[in-house]
C-alpha positions as CSV (number, residue, x, y, z in Angstrom):
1,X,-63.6,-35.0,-41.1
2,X,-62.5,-35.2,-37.7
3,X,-58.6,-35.3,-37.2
4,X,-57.6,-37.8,-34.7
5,X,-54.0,-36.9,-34.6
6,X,-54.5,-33.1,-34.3
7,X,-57.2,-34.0,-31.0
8,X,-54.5,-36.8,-29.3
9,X,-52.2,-33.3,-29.6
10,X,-54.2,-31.0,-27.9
11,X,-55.9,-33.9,-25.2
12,X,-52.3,-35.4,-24.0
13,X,-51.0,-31.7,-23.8
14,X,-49.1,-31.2,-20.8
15,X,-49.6,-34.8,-19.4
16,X,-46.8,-36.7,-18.1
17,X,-46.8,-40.0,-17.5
18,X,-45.0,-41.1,-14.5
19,X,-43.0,-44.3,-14.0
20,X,-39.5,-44.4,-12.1
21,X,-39.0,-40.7,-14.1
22,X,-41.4,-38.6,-15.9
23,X,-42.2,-38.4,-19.8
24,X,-44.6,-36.8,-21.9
25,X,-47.1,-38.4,-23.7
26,X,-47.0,-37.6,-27.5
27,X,-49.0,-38.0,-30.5
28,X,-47.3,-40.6,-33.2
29,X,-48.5,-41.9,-36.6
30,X,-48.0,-44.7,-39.0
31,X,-49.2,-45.3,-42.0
32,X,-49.9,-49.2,-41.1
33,X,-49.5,-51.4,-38.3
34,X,-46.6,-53.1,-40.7
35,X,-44.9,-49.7,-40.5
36,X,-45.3,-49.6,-36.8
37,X,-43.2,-53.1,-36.9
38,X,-40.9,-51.8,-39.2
39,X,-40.0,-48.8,-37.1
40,X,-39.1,-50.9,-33.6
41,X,-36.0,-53.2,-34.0
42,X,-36.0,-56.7,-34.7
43,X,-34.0,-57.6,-31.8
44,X,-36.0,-55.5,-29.5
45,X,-38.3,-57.3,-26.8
46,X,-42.2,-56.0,-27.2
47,X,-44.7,-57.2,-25.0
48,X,-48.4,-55.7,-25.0
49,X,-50.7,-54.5,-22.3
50,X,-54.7,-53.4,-22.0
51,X,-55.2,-49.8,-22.3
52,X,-57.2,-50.1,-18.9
53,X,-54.1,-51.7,-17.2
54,X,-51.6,-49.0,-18.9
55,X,-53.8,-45.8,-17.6
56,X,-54.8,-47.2,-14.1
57,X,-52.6,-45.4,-12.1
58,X,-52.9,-42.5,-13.9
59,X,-56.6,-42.1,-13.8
60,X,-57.1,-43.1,-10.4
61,X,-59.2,-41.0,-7.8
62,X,-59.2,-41.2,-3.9
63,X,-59.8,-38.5,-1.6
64,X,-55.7,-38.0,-0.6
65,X,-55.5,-36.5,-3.9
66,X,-54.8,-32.7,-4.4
67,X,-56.8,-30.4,-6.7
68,X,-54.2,-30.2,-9.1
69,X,-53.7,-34.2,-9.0
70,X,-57.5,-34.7,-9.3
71,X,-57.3,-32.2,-12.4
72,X,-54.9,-34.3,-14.2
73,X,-56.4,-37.7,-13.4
74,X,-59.6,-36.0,-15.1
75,X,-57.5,-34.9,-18.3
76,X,-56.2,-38.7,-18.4
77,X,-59.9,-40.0,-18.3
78,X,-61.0,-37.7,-20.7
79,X,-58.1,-38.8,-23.1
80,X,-58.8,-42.7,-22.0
81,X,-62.5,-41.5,-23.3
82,X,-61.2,-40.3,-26.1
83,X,-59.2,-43.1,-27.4
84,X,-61.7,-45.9,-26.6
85,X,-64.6,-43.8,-28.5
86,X,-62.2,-42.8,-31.8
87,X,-59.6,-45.7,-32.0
88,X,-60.5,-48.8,-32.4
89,X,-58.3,-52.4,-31.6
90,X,-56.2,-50.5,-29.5
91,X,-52.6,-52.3,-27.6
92,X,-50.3,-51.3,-25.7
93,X,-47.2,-51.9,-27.1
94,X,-44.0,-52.2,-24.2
95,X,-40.5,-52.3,-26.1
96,X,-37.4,-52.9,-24.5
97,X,-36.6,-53.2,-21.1
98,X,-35.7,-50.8,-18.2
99,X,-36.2,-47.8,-20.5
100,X,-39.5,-49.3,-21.8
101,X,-40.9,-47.9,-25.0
102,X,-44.7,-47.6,-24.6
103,X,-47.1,-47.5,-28.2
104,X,-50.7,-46.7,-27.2
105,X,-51.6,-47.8,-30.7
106,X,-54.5,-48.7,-32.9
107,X,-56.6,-48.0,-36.4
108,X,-58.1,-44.8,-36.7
109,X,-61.0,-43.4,-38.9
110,X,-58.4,-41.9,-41.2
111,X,-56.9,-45.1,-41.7
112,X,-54.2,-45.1,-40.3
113,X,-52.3,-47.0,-37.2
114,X,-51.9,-43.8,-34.4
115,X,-51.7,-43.3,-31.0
116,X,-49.4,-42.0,-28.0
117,X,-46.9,-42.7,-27.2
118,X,-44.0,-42.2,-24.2
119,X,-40.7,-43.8,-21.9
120,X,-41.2,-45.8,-18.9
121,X,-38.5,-46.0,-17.0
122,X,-38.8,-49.6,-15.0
123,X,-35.8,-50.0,-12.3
């Protein structure tokens, strides 16, 4: 059987995401969505977002982009791909404000509740 976790690892290897400052994008795994709540504060603000709305910027194409930027654009549409084919019910999970949280989380074949996930810093 296909391991989900092991494949986010190797896809969102190297990629940063990049919002006021610049952070990695790293596999993360729960055993439920219940654990997922569990492991944010109670107190802590959490609104969701689209996976298509999260990744625009990142996977966006025009012709002012270098070669380099056009190569990582294609590694975040491949890793888009990826998610939307092997993950299903996926959310965006934004927690906390100005140094935003951000859960791309949702129920894999294994079972489990997994995604990425990364800091977004929102000034």
């Amino acid at each position: 059987m296909e391991n989900t976790f092991s494949n986010l690892e190797k896809l969102s290897e190297g990629l940063i995401f990049i919002s006021e400052s610049e952070h990695p994008l790293q596999p993360i795994c729960f055993e439920n969505k219940q654990a997922f709540h569990n492991y944010i504060p109670k107190e802590t603000k959490i609104e969701t977002q689209h996976i298509d709305n999260f990744f625009r910027n990142a996977i966006k194409t025009c012709p002012e982009l270098s070669g380099e930027e056009m190569e990582i654009s294609k590694k975040f549409q491949e890793l888009l791909n990826y998610i939307k084919e092997k993950i299903e019910n996926v959310i965006v999970y934004r927690c906390g404000e100005v140094s935003v949280r951000a859960f791309i989380l949702g129920e894999t074949e294994e079972g489990k509740f997994a995604g990425l996930t990364t800091t977004l810093i929102e000034i």
